[in-house]
Backbone atoms as SQL, in Angstrom:
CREATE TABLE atoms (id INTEGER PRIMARY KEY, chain TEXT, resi INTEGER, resn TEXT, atom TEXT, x REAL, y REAL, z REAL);
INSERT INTO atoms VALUES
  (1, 'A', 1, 'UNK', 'N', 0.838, -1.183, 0.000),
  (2, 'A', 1, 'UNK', 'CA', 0.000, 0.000, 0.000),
  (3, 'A', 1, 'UNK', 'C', 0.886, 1.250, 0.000),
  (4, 'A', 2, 'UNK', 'N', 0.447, 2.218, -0.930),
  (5, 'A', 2, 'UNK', 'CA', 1.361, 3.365, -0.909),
  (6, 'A', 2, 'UNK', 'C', 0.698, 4.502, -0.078),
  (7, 'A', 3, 'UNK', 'N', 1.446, 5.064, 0.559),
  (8, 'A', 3, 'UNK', 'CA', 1.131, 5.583, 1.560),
  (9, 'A', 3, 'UNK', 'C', 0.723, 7.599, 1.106),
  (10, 'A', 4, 'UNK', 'N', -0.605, 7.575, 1.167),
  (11, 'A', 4, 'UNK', 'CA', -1.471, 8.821, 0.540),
  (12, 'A', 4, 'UNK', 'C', -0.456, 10.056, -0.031),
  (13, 'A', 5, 'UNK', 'N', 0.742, 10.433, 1.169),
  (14, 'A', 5, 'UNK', 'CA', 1.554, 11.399, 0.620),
  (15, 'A', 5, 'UNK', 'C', 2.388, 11.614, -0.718),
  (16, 'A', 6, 'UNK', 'N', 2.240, 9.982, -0.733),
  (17, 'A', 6, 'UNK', 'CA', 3.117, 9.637, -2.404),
  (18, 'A', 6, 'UNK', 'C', 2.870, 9.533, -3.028),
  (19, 'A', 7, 'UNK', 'N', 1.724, 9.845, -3.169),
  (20, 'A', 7, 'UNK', 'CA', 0.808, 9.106, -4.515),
  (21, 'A', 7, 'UNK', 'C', -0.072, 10.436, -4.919),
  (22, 'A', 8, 'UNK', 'N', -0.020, 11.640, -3.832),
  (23, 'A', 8, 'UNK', 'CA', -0.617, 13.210, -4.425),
  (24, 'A', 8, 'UNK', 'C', 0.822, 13.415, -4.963),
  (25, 'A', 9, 'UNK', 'N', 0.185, 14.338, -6.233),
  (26, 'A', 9, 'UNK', 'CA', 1.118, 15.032, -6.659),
  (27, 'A', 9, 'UNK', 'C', 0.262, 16.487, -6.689),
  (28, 'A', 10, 'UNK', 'N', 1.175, 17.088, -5.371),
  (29, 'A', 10, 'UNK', 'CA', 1.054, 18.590, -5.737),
  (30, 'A', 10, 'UNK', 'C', 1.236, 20.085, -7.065),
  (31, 'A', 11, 'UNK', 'N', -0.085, 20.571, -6.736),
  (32, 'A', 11, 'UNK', 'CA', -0.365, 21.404, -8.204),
  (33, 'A', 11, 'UNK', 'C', 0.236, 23.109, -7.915),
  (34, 'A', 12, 'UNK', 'N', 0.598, 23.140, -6.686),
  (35, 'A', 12, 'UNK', 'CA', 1.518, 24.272, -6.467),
  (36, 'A', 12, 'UNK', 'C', 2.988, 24.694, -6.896),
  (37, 'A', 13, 'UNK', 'N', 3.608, 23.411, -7.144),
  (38, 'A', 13, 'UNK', 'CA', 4.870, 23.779, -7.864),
  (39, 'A', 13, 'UNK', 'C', 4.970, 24.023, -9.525),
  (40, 'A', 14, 'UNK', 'N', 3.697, 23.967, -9.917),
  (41, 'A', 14, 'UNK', 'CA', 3.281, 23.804, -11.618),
  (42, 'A', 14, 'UNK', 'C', 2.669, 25.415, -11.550),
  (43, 'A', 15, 'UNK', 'N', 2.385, 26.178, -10.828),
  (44, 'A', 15, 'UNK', 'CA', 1.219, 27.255, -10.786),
  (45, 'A', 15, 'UNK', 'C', 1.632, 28.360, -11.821),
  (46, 'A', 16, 'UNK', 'N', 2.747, 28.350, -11.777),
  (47, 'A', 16, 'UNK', 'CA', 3.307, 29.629, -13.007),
  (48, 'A', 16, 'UNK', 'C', 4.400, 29.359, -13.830),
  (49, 'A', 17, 'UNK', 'N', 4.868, 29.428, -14.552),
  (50, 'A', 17, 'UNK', 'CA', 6.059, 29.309, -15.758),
  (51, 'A', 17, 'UNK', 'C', 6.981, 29.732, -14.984),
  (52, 'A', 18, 'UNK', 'N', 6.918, 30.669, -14.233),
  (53, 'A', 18, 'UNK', 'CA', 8.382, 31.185, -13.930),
  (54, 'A', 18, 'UNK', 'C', 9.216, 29.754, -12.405),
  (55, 'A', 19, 'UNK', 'N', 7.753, 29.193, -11.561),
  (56, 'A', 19, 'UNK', 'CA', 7.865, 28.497, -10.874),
  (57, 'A', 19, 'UNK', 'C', 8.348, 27.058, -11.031),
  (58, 'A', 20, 'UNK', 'N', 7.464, 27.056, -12.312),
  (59, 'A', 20, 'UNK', 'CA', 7.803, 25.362, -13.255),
  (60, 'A', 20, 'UNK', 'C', 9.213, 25.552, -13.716),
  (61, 'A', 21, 'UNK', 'N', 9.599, 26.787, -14.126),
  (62, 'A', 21, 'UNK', 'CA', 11.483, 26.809, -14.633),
  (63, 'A', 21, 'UNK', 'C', 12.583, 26.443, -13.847),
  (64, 'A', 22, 'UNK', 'N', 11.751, 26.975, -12.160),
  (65, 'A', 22, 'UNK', 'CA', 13.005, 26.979, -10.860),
  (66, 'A', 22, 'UNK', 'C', 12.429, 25.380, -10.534),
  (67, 'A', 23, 'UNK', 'N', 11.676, 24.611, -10.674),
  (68, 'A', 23, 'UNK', 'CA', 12.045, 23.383, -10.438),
  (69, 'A', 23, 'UNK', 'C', 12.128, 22.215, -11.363),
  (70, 'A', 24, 'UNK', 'N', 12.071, 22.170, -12.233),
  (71, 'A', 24, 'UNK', 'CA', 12.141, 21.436, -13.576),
  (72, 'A', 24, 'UNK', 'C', 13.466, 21.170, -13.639),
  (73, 'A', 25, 'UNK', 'N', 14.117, 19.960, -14.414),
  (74, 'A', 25, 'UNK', 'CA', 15.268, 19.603, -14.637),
  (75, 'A', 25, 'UNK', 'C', 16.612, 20.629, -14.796),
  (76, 'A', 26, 'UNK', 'N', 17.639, 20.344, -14.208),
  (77, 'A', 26, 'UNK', 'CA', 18.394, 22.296, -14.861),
  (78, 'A', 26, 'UNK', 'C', 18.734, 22.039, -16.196),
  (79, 'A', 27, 'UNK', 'N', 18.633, 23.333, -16.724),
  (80, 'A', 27, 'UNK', 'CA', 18.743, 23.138, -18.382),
  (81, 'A', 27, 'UNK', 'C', 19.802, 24.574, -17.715),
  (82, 'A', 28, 'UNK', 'N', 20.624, 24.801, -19.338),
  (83, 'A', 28, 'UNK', 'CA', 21.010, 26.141, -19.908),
  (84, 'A', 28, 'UNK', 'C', 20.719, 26.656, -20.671),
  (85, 'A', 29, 'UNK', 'N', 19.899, 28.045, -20.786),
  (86, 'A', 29, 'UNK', 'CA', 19.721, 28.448, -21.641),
  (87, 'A', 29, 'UNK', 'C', 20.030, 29.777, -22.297),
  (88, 'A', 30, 'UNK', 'N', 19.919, 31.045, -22.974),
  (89, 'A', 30, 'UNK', 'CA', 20.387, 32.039, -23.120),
  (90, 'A', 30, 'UNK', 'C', 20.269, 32.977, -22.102),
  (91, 'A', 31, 'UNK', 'N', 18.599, 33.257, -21.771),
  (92, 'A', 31, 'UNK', 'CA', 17.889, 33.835, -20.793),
  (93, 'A', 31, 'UNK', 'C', 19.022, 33.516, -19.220),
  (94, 'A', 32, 'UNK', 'N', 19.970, 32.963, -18.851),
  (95, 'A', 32, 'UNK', 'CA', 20.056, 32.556, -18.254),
  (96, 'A', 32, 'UNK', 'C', 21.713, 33.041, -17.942),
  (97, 'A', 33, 'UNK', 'N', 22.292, 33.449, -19.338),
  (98, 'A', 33, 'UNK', 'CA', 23.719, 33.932, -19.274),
  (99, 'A', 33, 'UNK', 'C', 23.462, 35.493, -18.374),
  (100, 'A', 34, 'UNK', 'N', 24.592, 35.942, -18.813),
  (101, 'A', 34, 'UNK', 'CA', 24.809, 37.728, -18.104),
  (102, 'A', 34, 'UNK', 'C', 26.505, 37.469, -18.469),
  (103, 'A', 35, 'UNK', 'N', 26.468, 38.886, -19.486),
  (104, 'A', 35, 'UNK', 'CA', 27.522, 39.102, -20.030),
  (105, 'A', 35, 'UNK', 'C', 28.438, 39.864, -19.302),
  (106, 'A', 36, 'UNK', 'N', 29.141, 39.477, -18.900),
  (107, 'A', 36, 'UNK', 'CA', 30.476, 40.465, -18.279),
  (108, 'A', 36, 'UNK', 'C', 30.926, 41.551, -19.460),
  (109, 'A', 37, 'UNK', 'N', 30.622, 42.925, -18.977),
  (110, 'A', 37, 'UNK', 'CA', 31.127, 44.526, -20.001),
  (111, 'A', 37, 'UNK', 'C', 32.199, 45.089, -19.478),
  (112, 'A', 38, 'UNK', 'N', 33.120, 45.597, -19.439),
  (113, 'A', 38, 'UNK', 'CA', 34.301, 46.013, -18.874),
  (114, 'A', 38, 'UNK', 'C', 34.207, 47.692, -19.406),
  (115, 'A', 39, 'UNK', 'N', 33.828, 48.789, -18.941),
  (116, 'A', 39, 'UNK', 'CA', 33.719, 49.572, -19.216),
  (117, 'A', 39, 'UNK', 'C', 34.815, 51.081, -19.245),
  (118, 'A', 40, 'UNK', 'N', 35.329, 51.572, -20.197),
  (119, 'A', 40, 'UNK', 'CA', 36.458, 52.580, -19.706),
  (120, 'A', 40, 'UNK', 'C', 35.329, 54.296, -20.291),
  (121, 'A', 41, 'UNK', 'N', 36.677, 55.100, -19.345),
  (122, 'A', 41, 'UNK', 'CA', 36.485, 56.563, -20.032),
  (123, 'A', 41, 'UNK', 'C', 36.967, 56.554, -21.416),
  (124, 'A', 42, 'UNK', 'N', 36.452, 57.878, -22.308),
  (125, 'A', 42, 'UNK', 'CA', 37.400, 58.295, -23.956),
  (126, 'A', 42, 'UNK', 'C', 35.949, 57.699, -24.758),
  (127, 'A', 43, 'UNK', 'N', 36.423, 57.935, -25.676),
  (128, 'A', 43, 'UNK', 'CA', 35.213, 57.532, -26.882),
  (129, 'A', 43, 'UNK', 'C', 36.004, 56.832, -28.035),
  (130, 'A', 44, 'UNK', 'N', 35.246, 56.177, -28.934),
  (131, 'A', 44, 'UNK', 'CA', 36.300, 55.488, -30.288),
  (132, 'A', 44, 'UNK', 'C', 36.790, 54.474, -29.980),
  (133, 'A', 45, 'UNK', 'N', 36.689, 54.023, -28.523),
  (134, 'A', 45, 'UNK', 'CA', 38.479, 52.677, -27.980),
  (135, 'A', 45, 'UNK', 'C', 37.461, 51.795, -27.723),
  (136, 'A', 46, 'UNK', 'N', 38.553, 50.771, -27.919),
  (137, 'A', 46, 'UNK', 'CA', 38.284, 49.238, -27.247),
  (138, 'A', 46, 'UNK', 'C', 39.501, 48.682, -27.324),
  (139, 'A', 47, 'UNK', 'N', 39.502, 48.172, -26.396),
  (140, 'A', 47, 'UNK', 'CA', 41.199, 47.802, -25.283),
  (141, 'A', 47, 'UNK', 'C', 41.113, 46.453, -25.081),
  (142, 'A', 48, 'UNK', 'N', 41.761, 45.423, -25.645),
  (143, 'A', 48, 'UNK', 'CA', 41.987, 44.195, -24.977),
  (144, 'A', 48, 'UNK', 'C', 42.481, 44.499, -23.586),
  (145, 'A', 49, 'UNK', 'N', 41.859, 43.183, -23.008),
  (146, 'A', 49, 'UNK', 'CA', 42.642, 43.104, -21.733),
  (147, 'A', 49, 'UNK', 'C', 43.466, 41.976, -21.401),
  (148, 'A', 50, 'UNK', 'N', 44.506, 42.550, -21.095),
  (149, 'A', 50, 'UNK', 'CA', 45.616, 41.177, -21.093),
  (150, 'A', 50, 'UNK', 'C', 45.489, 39.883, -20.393),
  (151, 'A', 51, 'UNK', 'N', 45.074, 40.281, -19.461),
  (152, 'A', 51, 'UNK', 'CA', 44.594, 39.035, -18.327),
  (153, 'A', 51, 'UNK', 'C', 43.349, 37.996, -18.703),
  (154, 'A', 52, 'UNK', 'N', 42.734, 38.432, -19.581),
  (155, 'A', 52, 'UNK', 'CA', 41.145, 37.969, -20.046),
  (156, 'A', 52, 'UNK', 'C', 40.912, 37.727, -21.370),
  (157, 'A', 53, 'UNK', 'N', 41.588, 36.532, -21.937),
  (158, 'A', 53, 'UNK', 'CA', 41.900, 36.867, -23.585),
  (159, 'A', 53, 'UNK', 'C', 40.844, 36.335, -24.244),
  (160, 'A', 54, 'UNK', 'N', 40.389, 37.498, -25.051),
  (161, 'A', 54, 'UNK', 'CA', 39.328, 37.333, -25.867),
  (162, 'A', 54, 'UNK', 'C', 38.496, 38.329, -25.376),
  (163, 'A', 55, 'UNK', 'N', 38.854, 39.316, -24.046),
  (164, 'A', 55, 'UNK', 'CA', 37.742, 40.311, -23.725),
  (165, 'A', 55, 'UNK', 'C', 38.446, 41.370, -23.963),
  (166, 'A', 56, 'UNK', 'N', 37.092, 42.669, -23.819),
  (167, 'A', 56, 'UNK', 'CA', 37.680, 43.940, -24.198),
  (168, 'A', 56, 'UNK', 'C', 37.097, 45.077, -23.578),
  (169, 'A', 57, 'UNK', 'N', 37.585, 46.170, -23.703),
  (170, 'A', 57, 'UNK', 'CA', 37.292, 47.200, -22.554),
  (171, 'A', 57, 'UNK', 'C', 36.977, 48.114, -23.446),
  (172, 'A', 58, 'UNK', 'N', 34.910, 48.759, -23.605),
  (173, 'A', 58, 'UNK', 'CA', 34.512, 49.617, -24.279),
  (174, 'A', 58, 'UNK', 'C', 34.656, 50.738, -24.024),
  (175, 'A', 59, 'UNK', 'N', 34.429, 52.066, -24.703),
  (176, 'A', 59, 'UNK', 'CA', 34.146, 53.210, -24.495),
  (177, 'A', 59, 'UNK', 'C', 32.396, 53.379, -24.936),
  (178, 'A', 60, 'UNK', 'N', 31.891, 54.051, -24.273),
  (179, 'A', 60, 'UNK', 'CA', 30.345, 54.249, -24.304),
  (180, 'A', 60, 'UNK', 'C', 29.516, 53.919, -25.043),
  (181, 'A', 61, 'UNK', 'N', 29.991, 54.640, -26.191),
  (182, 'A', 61, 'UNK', 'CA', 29.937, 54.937, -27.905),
  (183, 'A', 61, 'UNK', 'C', 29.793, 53.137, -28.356),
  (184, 'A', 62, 'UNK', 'N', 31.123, 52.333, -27.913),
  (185, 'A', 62, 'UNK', 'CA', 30.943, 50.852, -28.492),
  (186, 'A', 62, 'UNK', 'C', 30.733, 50.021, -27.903),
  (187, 'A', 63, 'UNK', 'N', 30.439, 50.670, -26.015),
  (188, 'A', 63, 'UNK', 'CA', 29.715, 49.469, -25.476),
  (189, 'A', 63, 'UNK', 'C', 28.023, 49.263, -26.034),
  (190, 'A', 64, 'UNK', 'N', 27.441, 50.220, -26.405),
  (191, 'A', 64, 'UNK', 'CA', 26.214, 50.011, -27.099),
  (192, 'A', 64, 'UNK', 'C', 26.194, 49.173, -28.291),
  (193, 'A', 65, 'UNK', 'N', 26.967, 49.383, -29.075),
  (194, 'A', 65, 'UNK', 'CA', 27.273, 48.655, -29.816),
  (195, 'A', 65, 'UNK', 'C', 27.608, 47.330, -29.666),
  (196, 'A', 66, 'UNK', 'N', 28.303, 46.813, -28.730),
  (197, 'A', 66, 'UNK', 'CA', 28.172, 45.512, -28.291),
  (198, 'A', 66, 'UNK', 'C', 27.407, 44.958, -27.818),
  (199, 'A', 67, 'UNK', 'N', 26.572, 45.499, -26.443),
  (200, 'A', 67, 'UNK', 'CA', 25.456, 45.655, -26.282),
  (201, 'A', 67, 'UNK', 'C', 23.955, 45.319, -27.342),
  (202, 'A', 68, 'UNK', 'N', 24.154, 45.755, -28.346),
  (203, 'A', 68, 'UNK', 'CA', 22.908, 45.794, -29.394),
  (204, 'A', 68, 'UNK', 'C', 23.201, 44.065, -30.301),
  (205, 'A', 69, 'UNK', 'N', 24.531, 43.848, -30.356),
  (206, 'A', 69, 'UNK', 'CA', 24.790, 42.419, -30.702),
  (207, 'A', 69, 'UNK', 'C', 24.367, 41.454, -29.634),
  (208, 'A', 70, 'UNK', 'N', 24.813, 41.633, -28.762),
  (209, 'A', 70, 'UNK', 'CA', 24.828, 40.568, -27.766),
  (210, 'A', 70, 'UNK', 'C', 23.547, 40.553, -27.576),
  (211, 'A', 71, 'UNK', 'N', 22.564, 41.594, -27.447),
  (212, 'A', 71, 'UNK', 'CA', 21.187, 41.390, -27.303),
  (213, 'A', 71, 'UNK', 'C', 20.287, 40.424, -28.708),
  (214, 'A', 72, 'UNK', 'N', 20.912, 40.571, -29.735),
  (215, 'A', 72, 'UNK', 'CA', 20.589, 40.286, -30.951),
  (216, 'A', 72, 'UNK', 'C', 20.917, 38.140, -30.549),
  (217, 'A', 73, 'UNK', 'N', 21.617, 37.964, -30.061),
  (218, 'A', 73, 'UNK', 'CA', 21.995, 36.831, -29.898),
  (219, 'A', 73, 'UNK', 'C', 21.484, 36.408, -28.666),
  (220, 'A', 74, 'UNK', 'N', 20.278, 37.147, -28.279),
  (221, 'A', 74, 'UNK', 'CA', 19.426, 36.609, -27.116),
  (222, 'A', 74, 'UNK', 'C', 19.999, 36.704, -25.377),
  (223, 'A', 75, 'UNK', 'N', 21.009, 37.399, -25.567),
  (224, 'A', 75, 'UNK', 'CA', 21.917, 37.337, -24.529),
  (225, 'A', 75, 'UNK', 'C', 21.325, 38.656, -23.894),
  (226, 'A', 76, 'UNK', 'N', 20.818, 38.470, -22.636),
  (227, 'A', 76, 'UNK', 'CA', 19.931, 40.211, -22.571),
  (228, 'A', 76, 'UNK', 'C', 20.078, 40.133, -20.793),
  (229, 'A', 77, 'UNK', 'N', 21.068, 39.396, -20.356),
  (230, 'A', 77, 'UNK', 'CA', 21.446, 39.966, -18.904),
  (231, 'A', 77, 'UNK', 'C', 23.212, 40.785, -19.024),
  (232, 'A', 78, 'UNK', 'N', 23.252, 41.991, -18.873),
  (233, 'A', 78, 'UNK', 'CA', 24.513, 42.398, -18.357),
  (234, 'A', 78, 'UNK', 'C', 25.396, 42.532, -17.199),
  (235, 'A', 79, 'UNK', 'N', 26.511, 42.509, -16.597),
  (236, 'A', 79, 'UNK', 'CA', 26.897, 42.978, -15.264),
  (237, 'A', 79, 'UNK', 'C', 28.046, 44.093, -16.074),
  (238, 'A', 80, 'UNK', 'N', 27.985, 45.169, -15.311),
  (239, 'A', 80, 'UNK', 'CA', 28.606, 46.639, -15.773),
  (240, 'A', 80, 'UNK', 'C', 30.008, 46.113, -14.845),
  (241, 'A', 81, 'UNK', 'N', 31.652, 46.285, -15.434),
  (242, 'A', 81, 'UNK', 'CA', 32.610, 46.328, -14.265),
  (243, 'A', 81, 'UNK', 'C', 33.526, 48.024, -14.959),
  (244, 'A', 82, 'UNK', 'N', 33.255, 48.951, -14.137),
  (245, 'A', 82, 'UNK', 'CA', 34.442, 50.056, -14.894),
  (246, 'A', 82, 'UNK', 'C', 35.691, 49.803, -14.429),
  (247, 'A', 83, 'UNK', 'N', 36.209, 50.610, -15.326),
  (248, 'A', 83, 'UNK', 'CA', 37.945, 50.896, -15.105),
  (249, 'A', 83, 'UNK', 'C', 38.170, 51.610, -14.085),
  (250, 'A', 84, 'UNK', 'N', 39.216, 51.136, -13.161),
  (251, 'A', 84, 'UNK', 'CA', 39.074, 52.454, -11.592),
  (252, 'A', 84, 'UNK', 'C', 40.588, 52.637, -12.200),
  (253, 'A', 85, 'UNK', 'N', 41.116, 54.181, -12.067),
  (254, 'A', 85, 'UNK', 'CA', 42.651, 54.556, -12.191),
  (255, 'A', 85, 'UNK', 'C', 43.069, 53.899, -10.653),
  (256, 'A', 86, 'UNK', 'N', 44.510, 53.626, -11.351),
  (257, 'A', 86, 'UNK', 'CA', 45.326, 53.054, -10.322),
  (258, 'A', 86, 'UNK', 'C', 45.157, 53.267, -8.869),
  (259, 'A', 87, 'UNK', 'N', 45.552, 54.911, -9.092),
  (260, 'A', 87, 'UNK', 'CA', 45.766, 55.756, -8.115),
  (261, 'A', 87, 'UNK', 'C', 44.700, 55.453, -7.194),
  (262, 'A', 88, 'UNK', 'N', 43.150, 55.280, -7.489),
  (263, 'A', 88, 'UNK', 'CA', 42.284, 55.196, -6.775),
  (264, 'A', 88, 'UNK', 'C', 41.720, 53.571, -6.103),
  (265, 'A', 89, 'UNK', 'N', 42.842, 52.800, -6.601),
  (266, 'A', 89, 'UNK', 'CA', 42.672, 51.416, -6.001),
  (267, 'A', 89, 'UNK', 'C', 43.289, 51.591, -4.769),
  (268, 'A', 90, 'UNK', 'N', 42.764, 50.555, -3.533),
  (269, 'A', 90, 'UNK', 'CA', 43.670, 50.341, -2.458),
  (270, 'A', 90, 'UNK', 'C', 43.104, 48.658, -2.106),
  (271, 'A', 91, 'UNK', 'N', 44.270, 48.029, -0.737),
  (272, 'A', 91, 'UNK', 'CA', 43.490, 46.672, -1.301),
  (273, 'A', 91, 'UNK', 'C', 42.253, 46.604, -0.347),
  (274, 'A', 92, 'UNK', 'N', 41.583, 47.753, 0.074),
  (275, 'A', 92, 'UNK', 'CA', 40.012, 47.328, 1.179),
  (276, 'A', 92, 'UNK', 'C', 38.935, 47.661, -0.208),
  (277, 'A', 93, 'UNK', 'N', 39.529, 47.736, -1.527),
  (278, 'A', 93, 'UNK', 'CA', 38.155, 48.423, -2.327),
  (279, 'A', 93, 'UNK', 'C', 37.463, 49.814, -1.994),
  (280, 'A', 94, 'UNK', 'N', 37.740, 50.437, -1.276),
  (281, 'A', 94, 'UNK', 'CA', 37.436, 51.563, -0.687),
  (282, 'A', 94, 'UNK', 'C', 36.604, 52.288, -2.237),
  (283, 'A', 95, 'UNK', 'N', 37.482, 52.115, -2.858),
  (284, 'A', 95, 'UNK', 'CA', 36.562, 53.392, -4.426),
  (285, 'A', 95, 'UNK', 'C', 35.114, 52.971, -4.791),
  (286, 'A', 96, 'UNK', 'N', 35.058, 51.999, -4.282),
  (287, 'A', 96, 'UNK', 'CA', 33.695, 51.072, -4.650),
  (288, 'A', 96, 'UNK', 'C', 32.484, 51.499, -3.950),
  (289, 'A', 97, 'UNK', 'N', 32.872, 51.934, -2.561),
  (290, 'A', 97, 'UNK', 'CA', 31.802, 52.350, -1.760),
  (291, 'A', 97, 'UNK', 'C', 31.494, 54.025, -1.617),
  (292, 'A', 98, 'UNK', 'N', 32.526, 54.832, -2.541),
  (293, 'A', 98, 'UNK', 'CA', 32.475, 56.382, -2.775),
  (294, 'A', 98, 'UNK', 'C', 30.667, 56.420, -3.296),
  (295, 'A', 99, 'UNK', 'N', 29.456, 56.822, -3.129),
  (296, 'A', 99, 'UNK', 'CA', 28.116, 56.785, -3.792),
  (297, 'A', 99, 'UNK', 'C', 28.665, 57.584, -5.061),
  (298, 'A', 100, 'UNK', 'N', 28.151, 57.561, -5.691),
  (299, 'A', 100, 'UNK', 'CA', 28.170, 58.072, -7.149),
  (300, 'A', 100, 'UNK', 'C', 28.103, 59.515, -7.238),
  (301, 'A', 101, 'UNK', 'N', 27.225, 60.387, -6.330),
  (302, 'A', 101, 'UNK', 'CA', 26.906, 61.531, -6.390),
  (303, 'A', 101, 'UNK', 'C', 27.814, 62.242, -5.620),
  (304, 'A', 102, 'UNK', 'N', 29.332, 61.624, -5.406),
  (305, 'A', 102, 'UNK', 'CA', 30.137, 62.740, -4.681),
  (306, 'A', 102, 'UNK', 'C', 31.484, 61.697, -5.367),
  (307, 'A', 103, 'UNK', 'N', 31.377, 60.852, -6.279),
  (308, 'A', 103, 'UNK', 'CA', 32.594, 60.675, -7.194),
  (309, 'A', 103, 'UNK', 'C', 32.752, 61.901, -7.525),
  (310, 'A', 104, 'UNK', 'N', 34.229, 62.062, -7.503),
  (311, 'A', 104, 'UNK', 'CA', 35.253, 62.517, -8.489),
  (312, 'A', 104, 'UNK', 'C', 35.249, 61.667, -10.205);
């Protein structure tokens, strides 16, 4: 005899698409990437970066431009990382927590 709990199958984990995605088998899919952007000051440039081969460091002007591809290829999560000058690195991260509205 199977015992009543095993034999319901609950209709709460099915209730919405977005719910049925977080428990359904894991898949990969596009929806699912987030593109790392490496962002600098200047206009016109794009900068390899030595450490990261095959990536590159936009200026405004051609991060949109990359941006408008990468979206084209279904890829439509970003994470923003800018360029901090040297000078303003230390090793607690300190430049990170300056709020935006009293950057230099």
């Amino acid at each position: 005899m199977t015992p009543p709990s095993l034999s319901a199958r609950p209709r709460r984990l099915r209730q919405s698409s977005r719910i049925r995605r977080l428990v359904r088998e894991t898949t990969l899919e596009l929806y699912d990437l987030i593109y790392p952007v490496f962002v600098m000051e200047g206009e016109g440039e794009r900068q390899p970066i030595s450490t990261l081969p095959g990536c590159w460091r936009y200026t405004l002007d051609n991060l949109l431009i990359e941006l408008e591809a990468a979206a084209q290829l279904g890829i439509l999560g970003i994470a923003l990382f800018p360029v901090i000058p040297a000078d303003q690195k230390d090793p607690a991260g300190r430049e990170c927590l300056i709020p935006v509205s009293s950057a230099s």
